[in-house]
N, C-alpha and C positions, 0 to 999 in steps of 0.2 A: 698487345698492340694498342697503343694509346693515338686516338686520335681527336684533335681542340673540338668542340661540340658549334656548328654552324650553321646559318638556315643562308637557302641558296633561291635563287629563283632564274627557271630557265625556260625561253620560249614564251611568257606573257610578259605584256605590256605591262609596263609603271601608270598611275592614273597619268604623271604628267606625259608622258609619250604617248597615251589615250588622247588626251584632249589635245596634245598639238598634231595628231592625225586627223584628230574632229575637226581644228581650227582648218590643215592645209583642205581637207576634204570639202569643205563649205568654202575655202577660195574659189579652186575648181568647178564646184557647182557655181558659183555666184558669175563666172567667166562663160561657162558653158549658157549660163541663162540667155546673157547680154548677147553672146553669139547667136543662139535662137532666134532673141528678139529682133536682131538686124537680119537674119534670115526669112525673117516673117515679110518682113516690112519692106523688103527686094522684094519677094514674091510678091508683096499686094501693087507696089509700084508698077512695077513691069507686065502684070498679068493681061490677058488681053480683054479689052474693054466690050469686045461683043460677046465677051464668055468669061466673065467672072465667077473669081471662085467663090464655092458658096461659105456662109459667112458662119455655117456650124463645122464646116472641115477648120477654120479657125479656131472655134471653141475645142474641138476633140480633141488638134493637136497640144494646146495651151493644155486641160487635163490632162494628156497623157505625159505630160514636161514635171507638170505639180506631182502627177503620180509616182513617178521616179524622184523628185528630189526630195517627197517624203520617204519614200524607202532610204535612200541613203541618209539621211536624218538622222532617221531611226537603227540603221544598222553602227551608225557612230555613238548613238546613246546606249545601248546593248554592249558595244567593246568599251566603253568607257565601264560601266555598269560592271561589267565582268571584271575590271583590270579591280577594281575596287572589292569586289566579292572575294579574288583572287587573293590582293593584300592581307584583306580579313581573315581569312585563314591561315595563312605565312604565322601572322600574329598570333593567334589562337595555338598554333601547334609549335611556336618556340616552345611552350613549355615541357612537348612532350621530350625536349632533346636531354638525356643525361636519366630518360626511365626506361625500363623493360616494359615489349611489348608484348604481346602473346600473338605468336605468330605461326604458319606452315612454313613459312619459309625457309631456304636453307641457312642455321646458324653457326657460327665460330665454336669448332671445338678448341680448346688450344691446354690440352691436357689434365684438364677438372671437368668434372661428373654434370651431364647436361639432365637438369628435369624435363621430363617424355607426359605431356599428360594426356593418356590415351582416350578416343571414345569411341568403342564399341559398335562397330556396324548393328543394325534391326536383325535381328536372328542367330547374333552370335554363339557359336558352340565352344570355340576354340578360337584364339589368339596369337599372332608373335608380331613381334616388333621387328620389323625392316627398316635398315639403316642403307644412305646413300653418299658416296662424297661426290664433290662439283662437278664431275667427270660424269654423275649417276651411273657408276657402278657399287654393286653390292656389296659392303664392307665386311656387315651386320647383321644375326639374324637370331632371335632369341622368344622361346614364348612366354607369354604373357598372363593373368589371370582374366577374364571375362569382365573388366573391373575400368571406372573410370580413376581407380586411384593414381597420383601419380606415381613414375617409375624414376628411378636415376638410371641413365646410360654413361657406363664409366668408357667407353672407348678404349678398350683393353683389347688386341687381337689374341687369335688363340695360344699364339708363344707366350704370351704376358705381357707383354710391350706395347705402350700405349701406337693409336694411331697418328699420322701425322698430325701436325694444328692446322684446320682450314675447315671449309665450308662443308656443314653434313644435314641430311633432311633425312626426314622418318616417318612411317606408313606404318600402318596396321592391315596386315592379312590375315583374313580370318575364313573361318568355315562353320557354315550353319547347320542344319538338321540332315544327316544322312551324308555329312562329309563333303558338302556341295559346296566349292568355294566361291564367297563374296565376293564383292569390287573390294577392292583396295582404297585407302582412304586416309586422307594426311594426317599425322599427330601433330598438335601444336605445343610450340616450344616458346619461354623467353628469352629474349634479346633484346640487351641497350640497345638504346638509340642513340644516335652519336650527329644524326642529321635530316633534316625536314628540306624537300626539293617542291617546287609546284613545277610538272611536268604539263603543259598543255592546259585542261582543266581539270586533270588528274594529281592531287598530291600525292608522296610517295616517302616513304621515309626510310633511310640509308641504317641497316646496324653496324655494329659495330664487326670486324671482319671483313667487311664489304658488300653483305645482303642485302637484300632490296625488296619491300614491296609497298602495293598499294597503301594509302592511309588507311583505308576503306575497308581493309583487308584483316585491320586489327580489331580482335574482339576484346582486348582485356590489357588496363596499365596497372605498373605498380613500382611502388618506391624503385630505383637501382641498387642494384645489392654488391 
């Protein structure tokens, strides 16, 4: 499965569609003000002159106007700020497109031997390697040595015949002292990268197959092979 290597951005703002939200946002406020101020200035007109109002209910409303239009100030320089932080990274992780990542996530088998690099639960006795396809049902299931070496997984079912090509993730189940089984716990595997997304303010990068995870989620690059 060959697919052209892209970086995509979906859901955050470009700086310039940051700032021209800042520009419309500061119209709005600059209209909102002048509506205030003519609202002020009826009330003081028309107030009644045996009972005027007093002249710090003035000032508290005038602060409480400032107080609000520096919030929204502020929350336009924060999404600009972000839309820019946002770009920064876009930039930064093109490069990761066209390397393997080291990932749990589920990887393309497509009929060549997938490296498994296991790591051993805290009290391991005994080991196997658990295989999954995108369905997560159980393909696979083979033991292991107590060993972070790594392992190949050929995707051979028991007739001899390899498994379909598609999406497969793999776990380590093991058992500790006295035959007491552990939690279960993801093996990481690599995978091209083939695409960089900025979801929300979460990056995300696409493998190759059509896997997906976190950016955040990768502990380890290394040349494409």
């Amino acid at each position: 499965l060959m697919i052209s290597p892209t970086v995509t951005s979906s859901n955050t703002p470009s700086v310039a569609s940051a700032a021209a939200t800042g520009q419309q946002a500061q119209a709005v406020l600059s209209s909102d003000f002048e509506t205030f101020i003519k609202m002020l200035t009826t009330q003081a007109k028309y107030q009644d002159p045996l009972e005027p109002l007093d002249s710090s209910e003035y000032a508290a409303q005038l602060a409480q106007f400032s107080m609000v239009e520096q919030q929204v100030l502020s929350n336009d320089l924060l999404t600009a700020l972000a839309a820019q932080l946002g770009s920064g990274t876009m930039g930064q992780m093109a490069g990761w497109i066209g390397m393997e990542g080291r990932t749990t996530a589920p990887v393309l088998f497509d009929n060549a031997p997938v490296t498994v690099l296991p790591e051993p639960p805290v009290g391991a006795q005994e080991m196997e390697l658990v295989v999954y396809d995108a369905q997560d049902r159980e393909v696979d299931r083979g033991a292991l040595p107590v060993s972070t070496a790594p392992v190949l997984w050929a995707g051979v079912q028991e007739n001899g015949s390899p498994l379909p090509t598609g999406l497969y993730r793999f776990e380590i189940e093991a058992k500790g002292t006295g035959g007491g089984t552990l939690t279960a716990t993801p093996a990481s595997t690599y995978a091209r990268i083939i695409e960089v997304q900025n979801i929300g303010a979460e990056a995300q990068v696409i493998f190759a197959g059509g896997g997906a995870a976190p950016a955040a989620s990768i502990t380890a690059l290394r040349e494409g092979t």
